[in-house]
VEXSEPA-736590 format. One record per residue (C-alpha): residue in three letters; x, y, z. Coordinates in Angstrom, 2 decimals, padded with zeros to 5 digits, always signed. Example, Ala and Ser with C-alpha at 12.3 -4.5 7.8 and 13.67 -1.06 7.14 Angstrom:
2
<rec resn="ALA" c1="+012.30" c2="-004.50" c3="+007.80"/>
<rec resn="SER" c1="+013.67" c2="-001.06" c3="+007.14"/>
This chain:
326
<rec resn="UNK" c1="+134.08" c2="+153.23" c3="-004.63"/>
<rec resn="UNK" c1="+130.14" c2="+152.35" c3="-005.19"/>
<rec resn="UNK" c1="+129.17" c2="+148.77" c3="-004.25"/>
<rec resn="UNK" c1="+126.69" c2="+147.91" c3="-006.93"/>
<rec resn="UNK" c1="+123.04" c2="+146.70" c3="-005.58"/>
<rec resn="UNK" c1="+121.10" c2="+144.55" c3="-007.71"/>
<rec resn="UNK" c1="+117.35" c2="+144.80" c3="-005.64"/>
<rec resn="UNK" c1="+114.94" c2="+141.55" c3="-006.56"/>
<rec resn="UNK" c1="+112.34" c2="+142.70" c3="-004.26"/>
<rec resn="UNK" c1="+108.53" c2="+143.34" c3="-006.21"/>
<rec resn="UNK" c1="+108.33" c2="+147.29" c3="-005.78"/>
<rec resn="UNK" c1="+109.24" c2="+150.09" c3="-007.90"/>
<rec resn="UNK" c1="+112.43" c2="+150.73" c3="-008.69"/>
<rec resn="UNK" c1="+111.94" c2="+154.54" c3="-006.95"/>
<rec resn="UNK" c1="+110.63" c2="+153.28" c3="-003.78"/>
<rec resn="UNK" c1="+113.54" c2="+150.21" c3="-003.78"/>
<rec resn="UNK" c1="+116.13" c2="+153.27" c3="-004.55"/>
<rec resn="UNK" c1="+114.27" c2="+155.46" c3="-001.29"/>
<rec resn="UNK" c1="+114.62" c2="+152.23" c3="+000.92"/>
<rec resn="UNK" c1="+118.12" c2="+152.08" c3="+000.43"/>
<rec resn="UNK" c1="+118.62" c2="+155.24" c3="+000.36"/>
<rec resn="UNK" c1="+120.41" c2="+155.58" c3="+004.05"/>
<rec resn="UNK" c1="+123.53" c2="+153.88" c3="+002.22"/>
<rec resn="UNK" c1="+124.03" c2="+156.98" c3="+000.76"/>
<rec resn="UNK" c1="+126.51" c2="+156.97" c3="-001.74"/>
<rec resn="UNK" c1="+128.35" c2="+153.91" c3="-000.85"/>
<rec resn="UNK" c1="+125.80" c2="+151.92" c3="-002.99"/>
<rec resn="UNK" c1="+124.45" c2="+151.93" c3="-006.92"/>
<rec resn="UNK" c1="+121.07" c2="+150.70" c3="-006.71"/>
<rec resn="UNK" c1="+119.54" c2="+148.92" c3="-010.05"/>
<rec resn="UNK" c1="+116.48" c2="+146.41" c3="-010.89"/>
<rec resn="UNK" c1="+116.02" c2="+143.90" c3="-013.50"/>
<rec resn="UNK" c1="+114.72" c2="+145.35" c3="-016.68"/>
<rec resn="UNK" c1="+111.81" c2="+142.61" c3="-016.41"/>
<rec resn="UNK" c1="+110.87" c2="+140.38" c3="-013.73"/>
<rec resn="UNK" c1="+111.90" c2="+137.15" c3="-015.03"/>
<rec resn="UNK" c1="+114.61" c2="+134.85" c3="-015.50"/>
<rec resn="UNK" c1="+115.95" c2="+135.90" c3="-018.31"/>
<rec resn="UNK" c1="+116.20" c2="+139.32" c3="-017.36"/>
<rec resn="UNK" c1="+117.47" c2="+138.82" c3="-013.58"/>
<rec resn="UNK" c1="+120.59" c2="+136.63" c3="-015.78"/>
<rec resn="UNK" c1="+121.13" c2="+139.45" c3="-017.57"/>
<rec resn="UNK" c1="+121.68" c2="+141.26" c3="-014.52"/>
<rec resn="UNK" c1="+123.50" c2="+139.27" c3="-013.10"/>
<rec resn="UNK" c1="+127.37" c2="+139.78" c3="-014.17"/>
<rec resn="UNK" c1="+127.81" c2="+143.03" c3="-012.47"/>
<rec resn="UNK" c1="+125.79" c2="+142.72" c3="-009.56"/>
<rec resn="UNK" c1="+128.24" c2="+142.88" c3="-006.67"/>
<rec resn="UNK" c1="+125.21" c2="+142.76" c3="-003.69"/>
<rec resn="UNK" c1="+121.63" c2="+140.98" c3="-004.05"/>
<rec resn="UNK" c1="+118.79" c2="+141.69" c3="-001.69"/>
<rec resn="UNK" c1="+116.60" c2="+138.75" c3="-002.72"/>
<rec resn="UNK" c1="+113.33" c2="+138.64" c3="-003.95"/>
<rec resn="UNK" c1="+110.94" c2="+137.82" c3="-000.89"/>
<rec resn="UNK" c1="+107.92" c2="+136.76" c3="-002.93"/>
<rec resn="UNK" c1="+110.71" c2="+133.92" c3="-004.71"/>
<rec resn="UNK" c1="+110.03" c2="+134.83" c3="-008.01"/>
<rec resn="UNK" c1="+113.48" c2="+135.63" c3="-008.39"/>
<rec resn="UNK" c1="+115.93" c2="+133.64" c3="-006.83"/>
<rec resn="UNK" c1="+119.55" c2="+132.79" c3="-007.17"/>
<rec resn="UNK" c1="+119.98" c2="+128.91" c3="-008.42"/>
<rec resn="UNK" c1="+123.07" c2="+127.41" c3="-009.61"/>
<rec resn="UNK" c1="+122.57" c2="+128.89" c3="-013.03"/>
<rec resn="UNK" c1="+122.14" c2="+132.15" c3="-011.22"/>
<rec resn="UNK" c1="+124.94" c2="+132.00" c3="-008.97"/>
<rec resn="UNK" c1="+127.31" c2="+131.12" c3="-012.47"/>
<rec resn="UNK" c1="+126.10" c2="+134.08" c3="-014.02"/>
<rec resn="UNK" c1="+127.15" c2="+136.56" c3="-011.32"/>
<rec resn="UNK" c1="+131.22" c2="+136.34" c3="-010.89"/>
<rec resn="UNK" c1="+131.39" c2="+139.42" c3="-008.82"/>
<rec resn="UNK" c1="+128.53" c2="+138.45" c3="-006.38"/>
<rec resn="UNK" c1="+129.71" c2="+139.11" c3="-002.87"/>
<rec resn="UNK" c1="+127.03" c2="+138.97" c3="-000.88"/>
<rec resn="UNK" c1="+123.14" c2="+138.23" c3="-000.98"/>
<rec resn="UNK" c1="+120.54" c2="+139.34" c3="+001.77"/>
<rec resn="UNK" c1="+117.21" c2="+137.60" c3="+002.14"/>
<rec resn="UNK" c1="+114.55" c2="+140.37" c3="+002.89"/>
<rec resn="UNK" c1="+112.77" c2="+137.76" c3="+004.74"/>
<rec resn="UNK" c1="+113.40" c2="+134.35" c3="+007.28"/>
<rec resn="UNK" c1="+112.59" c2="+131.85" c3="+004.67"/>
<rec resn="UNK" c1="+115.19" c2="+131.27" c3="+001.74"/>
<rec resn="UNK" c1="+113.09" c2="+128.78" c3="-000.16"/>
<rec resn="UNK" c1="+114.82" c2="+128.70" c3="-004.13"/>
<rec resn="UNK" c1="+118.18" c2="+129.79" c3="-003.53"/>
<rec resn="UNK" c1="+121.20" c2="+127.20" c3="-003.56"/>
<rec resn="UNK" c1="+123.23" c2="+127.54" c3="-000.51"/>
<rec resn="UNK" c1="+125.49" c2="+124.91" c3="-001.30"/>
<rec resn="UNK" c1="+126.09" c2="+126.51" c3="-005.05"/>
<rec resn="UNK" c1="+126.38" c2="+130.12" c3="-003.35"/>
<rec resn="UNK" c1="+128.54" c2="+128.35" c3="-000.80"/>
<rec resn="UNK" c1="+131.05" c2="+127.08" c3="-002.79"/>
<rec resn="UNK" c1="+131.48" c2="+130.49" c3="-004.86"/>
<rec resn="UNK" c1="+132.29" c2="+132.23" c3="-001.27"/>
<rec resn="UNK" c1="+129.18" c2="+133.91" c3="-001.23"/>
<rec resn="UNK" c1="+127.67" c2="+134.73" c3="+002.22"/>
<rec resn="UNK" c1="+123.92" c2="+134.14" c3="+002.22"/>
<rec resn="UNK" c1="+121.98" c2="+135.74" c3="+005.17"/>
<rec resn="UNK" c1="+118.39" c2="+136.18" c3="+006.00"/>
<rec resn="UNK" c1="+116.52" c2="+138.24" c3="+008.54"/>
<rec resn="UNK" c1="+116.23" c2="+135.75" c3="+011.08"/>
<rec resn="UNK" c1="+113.71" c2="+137.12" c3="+014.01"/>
<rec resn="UNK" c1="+112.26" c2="+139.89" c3="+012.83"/>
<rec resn="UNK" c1="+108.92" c2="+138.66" c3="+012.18"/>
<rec resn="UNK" c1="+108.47" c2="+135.88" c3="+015.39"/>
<rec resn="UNK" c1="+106.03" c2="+138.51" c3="+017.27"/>
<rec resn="UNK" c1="+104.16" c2="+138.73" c3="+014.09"/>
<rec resn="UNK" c1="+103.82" c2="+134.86" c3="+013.15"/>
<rec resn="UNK" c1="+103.18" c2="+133.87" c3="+017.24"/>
<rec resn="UNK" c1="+100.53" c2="+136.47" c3="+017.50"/>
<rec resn="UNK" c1="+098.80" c2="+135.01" c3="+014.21"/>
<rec resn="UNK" c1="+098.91" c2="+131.59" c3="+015.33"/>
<rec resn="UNK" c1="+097.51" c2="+132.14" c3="+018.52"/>
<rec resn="UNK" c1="+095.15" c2="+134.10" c3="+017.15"/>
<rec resn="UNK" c1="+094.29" c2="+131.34" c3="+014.64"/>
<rec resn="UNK" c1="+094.24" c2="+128.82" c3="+017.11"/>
<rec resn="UNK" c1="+091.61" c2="+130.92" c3="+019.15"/>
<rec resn="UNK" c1="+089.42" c2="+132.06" c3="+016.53"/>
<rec resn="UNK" c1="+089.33" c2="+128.14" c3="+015.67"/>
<rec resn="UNK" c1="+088.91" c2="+126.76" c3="+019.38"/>
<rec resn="UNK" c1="+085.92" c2="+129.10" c3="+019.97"/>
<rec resn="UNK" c1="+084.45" c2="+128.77" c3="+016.17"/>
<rec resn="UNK" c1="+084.50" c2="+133.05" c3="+015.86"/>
<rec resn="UNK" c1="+084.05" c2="+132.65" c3="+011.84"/>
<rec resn="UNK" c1="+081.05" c2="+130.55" c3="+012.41"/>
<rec resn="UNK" c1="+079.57" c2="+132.18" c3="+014.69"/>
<rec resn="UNK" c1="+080.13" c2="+135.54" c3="+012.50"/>
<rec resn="UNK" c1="+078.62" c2="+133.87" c3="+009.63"/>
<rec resn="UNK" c1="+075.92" c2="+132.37" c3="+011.30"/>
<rec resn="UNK" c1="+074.90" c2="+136.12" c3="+012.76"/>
<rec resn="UNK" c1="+075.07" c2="+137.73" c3="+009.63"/>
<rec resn="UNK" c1="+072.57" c2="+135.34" c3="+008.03"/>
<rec resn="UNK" c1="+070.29" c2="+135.73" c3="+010.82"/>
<rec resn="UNK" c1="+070.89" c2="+133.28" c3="+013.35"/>
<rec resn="UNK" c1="+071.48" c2="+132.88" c3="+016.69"/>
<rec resn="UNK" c1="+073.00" c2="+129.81" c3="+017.42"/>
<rec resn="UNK" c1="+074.11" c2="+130.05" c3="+020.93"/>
<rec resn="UNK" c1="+073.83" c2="+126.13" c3="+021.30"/>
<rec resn="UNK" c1="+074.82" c2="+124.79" c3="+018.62"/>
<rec resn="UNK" c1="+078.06" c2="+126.01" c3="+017.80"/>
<rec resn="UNK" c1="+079.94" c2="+123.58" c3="+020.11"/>
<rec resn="UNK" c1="+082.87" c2="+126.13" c3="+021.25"/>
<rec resn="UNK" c1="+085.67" c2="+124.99" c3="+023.28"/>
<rec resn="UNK" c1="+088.36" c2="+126.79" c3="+025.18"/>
<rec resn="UNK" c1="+091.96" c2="+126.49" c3="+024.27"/>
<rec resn="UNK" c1="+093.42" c2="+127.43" c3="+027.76"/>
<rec resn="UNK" c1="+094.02" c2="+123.79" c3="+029.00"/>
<rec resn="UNK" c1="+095.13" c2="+122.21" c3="+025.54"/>
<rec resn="UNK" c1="+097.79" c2="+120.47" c3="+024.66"/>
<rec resn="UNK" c1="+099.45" c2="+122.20" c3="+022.13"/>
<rec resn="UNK" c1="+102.66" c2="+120.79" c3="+019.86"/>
<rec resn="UNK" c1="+105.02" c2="+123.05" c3="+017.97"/>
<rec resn="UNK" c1="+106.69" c2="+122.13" c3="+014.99"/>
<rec resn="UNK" c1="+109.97" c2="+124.26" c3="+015.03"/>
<rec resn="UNK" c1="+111.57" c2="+125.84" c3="+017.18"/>
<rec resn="UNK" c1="+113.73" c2="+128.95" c3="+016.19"/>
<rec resn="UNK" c1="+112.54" c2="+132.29" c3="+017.14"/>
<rec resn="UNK" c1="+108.93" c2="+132.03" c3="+016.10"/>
<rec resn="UNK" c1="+108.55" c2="+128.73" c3="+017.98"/>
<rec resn="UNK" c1="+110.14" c2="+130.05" c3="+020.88"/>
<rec resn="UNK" c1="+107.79" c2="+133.07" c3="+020.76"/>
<rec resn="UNK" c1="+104.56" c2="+130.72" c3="+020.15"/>
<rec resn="UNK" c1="+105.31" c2="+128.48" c3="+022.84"/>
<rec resn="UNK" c1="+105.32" c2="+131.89" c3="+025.13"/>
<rec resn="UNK" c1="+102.10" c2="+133.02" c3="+024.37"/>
<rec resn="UNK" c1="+100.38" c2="+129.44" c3="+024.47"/>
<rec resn="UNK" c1="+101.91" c2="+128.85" c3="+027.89"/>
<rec resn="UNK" c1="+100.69" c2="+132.05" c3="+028.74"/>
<rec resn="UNK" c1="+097.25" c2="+130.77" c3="+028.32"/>
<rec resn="UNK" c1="+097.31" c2="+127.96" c3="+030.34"/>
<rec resn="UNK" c1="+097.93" c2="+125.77" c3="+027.56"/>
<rec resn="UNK" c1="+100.28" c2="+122.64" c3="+028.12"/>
<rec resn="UNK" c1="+103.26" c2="+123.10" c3="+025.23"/>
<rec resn="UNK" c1="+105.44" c2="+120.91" c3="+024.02"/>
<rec resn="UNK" c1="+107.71" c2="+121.20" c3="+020.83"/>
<rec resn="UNK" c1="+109.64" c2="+119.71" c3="+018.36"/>
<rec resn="UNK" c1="+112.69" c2="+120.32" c3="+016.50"/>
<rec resn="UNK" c1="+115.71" c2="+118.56" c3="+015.06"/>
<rec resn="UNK" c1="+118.16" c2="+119.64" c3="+017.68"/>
<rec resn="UNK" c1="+116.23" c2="+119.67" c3="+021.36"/>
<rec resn="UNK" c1="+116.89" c2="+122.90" c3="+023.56"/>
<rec resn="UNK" c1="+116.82" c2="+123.30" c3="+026.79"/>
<rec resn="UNK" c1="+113.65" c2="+125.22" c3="+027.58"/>
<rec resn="UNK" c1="+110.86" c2="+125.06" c3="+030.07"/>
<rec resn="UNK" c1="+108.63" c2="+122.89" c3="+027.70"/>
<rec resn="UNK" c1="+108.77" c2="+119.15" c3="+026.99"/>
<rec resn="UNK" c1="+110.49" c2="+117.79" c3="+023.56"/>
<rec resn="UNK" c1="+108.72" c2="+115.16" c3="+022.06"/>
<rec resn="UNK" c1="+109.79" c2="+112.83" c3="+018.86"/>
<rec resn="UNK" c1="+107.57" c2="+114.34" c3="+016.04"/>
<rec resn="UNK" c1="+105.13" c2="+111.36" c3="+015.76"/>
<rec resn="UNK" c1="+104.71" c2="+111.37" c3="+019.67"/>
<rec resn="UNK" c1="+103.65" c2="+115.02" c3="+019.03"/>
<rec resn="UNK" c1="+101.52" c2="+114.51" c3="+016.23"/>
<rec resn="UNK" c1="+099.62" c2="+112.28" c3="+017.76"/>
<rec resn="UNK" c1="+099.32" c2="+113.78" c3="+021.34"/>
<rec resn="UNK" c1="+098.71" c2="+117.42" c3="+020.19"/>
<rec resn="UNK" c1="+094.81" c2="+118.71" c3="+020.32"/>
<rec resn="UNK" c1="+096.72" c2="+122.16" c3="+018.63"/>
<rec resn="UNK" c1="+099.49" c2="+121.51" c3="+016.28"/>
<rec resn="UNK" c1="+101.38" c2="+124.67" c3="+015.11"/>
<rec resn="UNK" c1="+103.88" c2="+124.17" c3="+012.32"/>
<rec resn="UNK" c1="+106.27" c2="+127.00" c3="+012.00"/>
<rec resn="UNK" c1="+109.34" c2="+124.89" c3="+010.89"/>
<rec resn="UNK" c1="+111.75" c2="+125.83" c3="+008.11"/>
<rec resn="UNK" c1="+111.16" c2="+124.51" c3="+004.58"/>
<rec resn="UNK" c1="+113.77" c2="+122.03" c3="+003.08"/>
<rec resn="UNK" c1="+114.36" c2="+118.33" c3="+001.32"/>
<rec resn="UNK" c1="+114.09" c2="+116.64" c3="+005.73"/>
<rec resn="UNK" c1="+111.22" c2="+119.12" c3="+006.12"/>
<rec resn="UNK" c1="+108.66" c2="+118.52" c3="+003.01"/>
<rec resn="UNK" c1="+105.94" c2="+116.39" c3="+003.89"/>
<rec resn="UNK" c1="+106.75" c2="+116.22" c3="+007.27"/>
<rec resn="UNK" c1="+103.52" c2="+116.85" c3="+008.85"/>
<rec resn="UNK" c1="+100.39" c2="+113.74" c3="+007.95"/>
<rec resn="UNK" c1="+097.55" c2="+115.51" c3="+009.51"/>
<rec resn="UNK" c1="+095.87" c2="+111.64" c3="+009.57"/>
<rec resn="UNK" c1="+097.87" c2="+111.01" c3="+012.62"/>
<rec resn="UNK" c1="+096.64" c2="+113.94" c3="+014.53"/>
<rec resn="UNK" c1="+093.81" c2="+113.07" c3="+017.10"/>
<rec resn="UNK" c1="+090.49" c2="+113.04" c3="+015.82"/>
<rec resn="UNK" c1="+088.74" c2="+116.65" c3="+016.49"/>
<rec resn="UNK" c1="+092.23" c2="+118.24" c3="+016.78"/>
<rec resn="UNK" c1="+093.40" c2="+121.52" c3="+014.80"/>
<rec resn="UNK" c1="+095.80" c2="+122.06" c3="+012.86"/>
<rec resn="UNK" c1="+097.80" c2="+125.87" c3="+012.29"/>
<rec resn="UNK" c1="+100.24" c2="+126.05" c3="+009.39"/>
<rec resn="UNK" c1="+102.52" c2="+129.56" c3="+009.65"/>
<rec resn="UNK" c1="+105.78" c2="+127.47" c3="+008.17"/>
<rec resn="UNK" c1="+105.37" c2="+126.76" c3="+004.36"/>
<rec resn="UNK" c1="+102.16" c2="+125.09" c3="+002.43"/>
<rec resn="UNK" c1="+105.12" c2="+122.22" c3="+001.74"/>
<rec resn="UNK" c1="+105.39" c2="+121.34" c3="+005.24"/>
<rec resn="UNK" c1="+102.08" c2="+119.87" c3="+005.46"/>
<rec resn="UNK" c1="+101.00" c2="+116.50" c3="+003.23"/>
<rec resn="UNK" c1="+098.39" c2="+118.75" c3="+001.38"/>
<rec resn="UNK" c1="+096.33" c2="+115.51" c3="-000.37"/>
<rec resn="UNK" c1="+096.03" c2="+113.94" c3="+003.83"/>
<rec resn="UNK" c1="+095.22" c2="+117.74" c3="+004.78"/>
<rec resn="UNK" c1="+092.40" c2="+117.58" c3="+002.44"/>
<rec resn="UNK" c1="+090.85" c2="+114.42" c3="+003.24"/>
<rec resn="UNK" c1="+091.22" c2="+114.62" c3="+006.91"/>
<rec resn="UNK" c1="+089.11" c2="+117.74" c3="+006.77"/>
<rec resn="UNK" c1="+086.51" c2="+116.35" c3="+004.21"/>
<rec resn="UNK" c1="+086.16" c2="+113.15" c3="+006.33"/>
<rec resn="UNK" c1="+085.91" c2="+115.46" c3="+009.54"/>
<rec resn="UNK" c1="+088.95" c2="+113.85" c3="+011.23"/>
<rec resn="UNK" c1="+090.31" c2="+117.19" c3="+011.49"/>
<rec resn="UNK" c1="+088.29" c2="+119.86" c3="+013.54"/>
<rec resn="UNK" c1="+089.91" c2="+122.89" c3="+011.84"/>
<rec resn="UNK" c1="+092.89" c2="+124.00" c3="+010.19"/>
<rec resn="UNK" c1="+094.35" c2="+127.87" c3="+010.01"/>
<rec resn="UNK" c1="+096.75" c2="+128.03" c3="+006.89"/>
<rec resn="UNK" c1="+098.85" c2="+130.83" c3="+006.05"/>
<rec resn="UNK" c1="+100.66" c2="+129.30" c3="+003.42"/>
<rec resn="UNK" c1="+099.95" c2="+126.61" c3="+000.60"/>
<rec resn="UNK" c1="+101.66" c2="+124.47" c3="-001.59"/>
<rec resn="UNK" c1="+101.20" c2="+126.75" c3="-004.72"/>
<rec resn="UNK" c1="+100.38" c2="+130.78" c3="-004.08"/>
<rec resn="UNK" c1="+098.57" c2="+132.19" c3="-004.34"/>
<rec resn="UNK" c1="+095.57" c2="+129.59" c3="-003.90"/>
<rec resn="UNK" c1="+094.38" c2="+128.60" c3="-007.45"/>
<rec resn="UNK" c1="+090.92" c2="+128.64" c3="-008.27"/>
<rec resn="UNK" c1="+089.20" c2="+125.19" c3="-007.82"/>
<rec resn="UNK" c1="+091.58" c2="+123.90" c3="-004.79"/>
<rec resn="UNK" c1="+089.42" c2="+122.46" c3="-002.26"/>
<rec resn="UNK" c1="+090.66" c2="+124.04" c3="+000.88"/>
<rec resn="UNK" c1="+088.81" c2="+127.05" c3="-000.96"/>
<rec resn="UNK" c1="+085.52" c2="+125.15" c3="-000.05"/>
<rec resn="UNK" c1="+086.31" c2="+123.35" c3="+003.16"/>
<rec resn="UNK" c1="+084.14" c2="+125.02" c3="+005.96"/>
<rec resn="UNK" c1="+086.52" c2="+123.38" c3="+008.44"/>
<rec resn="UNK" c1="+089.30" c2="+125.78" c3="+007.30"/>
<rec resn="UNK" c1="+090.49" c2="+129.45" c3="+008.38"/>
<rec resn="UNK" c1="+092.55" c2="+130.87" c3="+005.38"/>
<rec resn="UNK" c1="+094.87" c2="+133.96" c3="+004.52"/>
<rec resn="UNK" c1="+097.41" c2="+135.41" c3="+002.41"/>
<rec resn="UNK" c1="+100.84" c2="+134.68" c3="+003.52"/>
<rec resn="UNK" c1="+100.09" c2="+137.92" c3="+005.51"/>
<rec resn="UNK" c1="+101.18" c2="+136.23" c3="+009.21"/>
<rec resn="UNK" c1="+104.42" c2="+138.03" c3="+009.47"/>
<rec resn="UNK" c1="+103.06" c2="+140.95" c3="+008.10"/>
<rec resn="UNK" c1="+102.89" c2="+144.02" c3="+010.24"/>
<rec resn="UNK" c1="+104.15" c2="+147.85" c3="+010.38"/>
<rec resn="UNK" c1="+106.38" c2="+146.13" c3="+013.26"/>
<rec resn="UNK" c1="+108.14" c2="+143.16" c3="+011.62"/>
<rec resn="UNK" c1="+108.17" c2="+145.37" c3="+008.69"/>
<rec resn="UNK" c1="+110.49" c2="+148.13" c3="+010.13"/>
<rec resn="UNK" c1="+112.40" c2="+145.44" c3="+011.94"/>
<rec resn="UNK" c1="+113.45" c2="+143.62" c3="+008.67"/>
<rec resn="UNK" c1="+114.40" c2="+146.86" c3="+006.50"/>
<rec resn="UNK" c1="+116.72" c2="+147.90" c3="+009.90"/>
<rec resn="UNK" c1="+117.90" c2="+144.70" c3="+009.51"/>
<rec resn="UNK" c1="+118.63" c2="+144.78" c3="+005.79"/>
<rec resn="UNK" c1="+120.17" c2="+148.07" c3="+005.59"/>
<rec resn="UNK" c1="+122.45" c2="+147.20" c3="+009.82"/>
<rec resn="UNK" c1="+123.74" c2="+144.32" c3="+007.06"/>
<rec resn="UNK" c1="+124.44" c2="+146.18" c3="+003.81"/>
<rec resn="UNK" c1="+126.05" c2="+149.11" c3="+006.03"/>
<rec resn="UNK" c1="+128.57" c2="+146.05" c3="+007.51"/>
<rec resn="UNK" c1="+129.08" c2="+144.71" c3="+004.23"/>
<rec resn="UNK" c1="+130.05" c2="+147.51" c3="+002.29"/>
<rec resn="UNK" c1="+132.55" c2="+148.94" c3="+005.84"/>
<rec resn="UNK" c1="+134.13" c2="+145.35" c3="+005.88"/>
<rec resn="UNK" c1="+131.93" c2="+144.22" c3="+009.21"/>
<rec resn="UNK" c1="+130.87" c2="+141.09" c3="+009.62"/>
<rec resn="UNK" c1="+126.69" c2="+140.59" c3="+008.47"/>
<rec resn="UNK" c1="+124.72" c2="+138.73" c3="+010.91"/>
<rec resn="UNK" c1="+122.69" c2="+135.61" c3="+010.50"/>
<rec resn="UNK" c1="+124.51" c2="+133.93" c3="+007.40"/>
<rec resn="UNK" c1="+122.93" c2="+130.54" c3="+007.02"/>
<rec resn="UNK" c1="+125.29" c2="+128.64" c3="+004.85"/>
<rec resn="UNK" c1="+128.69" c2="+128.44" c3="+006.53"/>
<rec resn="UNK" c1="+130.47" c2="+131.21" c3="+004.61"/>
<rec resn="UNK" c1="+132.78" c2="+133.63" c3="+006.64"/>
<rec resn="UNK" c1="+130.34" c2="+136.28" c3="+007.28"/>
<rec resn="UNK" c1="+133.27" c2="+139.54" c3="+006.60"/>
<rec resn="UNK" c1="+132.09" c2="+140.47" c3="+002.68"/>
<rec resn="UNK" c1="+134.91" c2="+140.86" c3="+000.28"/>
<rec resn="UNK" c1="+134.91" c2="+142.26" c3="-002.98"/>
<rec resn="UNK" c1="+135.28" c2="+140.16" c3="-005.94"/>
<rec resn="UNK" c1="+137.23" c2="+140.75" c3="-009.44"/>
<rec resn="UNK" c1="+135.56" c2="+140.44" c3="-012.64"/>
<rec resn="UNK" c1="+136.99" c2="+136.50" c3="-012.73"/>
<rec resn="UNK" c1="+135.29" c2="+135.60" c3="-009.18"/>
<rec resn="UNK" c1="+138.97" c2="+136.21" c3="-007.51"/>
<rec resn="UNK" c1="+138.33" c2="+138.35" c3="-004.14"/>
């Protein structure tokens, strides 16, 4: 018997249908008529499997998780899981899991990169180039081998920036809620802050995590890289302590609403590197995550337990009845 597959994710129903497609016949593949609310609700009552939306358009609130009594299980295409309600999906005995990994490489390499491009002023230098200058003394470079860098998080893509920052001679230390033991010093986070001439947040998103980072407390000159979620960082103190120049530079993959509306002042900043939510973004981290979709749906609809559930359910997926009974 067909599992039925409700996809969230923003492609065409065809190419969502061809991604899937490996599960053969053990899956019935279908899309929202619309993407919005009211049409993902309408979906909802016979969806049996949701791979989740990873732009979080769509996502599964309380409401949401009401409206689906035979809901089983929902994958995250993606490491973040910002909208959905764990504890509502939770307490329906719905397994939630995400693709946790998949995309460290990606968001290391871009932070690093980041980090570089700002140390050694590359954009200004391009700029200045292009318009016809030359300004080999002026430009006030600095290398970033010998920094001290601070990392705020430290799952996979922490673990994986703190790597390649060591690697360059840079002196790491990190931060997160429950200390590891690795070769790099833990610091509280205001010790951090305020020690840190790179600070790279690639923390997870949540109520503890929103605001965390005042970019006022950083050392004057530092730099600030921002792979984690635009929430993360105190966007108003972002803004001034780049206007007033207490900030040397800031690299921001993500923002507080995306993407970036017309007339926010980052837009104008000089001081600032931007881009598109694109850090995790590669053919690489791409394969890895729709391996790691389909490895899960396969386990799901065989009865094997799915890897990397994040809110406490048991992680073997059982059918449901029309009532919510499995």
């Amino acid at each position: 018997m067909t599992w039925r597959v409700l996809a969230l994710p923003p492609l065409p129903e065809e190419a969502l249908r061809h991604l899937l497609g490996p599960l053969g016949g053990r899956v019935d593949v279908s899309v929202p008529a619309a993407r919005d609310r009211a049409a993902l609700l309408a979906a909802l009552p016979e969806a049996e499997i949701v791979v989740g939306d990873w732009s979080g358009a769509l996502v599964l609130d309380a409401e949401a998780v009401a409206a689906a009594p035979r809901l089983a299980f929902v994958q995250q295409p993606s490491v973040g899981v910002d909208g959905h309600d764990l504890d509502a999906l939770a307490a329906a005995g719905v397994p939630l899991a995400n693709t946790a990994g998949v995309s460290a490489v990606a968001v290391a390499e871009w932070c690093f990169a980041a980090a570089l491009a700002l140390s050694r002023r590359l954009l200004d230098a391009d700029a200045a180039v292009r318009a016809g200058g030359w300004p080999q003394l002026d430009l006030g470079p600095r290398e970033l081998s010998g920094s001290r860098v601070g990392i705020v998080g430290y799952g996979p893509i922490g673990e994986a920036c703190a790597r390649m920052f060591a690697g360059h001679g840079c002196e790491v230390s990190y931060w997160t809620r429950r200390p590891r033991e690795v070769p790099y010093t833990y610091r509280e986070l205001p010790e951090l802050v305020a020690a840190s001439d790179v600070l790279v947040a690639v923390v997870a998103l949540s109520e503890e995590t929103w605001g965390l980072i005042d970019p006022s407390r950083m050392p004057a000159g530092s730099l600030l890289v921002n792979a984690a979620r635009g929430g993360v960082v105190d966007q108003a103190a972002l803004v001034s302590a780049l206007e007033s120049g207490h900030l040397g530079g800031a690299a921001l993959d993500v923002f507080d609403t995306e993407p970036l509306p017309p007339g926010d002042p980052l837009r104008d900043s000089p001081r600032v590197l931007l881009s598109p939510h694109v850090a995790g973004v590669t053919s690489q981290s791409t394969g890895r995550l729709l391996r790691r979709v389909l490895d899960n749906l396969e386990a799901a609809v065989e009865g094997r337990p799915v890897a990397d559930v994040l809110n406490g359910v048991e992680p073997v997926v059982r059918r449901r009845l029309a009532d919510g009974r499995a």
